[in-house]
C-alpha positions in Angstrom: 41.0 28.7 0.8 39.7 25.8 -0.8 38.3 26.0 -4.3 34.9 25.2 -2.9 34.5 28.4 -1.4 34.5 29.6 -4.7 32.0 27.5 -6.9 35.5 25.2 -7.8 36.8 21.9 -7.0 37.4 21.7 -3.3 41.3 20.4 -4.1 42.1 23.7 -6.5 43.6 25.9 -4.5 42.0 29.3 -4.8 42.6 33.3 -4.1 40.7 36.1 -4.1 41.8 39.9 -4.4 39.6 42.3 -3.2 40.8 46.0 -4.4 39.5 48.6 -2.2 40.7 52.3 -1.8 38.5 54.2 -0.1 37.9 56.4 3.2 35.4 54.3 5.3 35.2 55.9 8.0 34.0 58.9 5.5 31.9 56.3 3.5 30.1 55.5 7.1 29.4 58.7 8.3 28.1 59.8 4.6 25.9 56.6 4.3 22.4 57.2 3.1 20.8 55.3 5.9 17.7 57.4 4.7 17.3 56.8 1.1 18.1 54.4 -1.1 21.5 53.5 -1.3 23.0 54.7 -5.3 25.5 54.4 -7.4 26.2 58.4 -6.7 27.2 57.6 -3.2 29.8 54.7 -4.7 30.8 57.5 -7.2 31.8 59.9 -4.5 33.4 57.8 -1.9 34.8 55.3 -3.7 36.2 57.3 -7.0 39.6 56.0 -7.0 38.2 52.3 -6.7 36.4 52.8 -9.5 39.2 54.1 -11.7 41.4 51.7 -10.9 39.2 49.0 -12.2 38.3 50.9 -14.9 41.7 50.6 -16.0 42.1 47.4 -15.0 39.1 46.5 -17.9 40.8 48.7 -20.0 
């Protein structure tokens, strides 16, 4: 993608990782379309996701 996309200089070439690890189709069928959404839901669905960029901080 161009850097543009990005907020950079549309010649900069530019890639983005997204790192994801996580059951949707449990995530979906658990979504609070009731409530507000949490940071408990992201906490239980998307655990390992959120270790792994823990560590990544780390």
């Amino acid at each position: 993608m161009p850097g543009s996309e990005f907020g950079r200089d549309e010649k900069e070439l530019t890639a983005r990782i997204a790192y994801v690890d996580f059951n949707s189709r449990e995530a979906l069928d658990n979504y609070p379309i009731d409530k507000a959404f949490d940071d408990s839901f992201v906490k239980t669905y998307c655990a390992r996701t959120i270790e792994a960029v823990g560590r990544l901080m780390n």
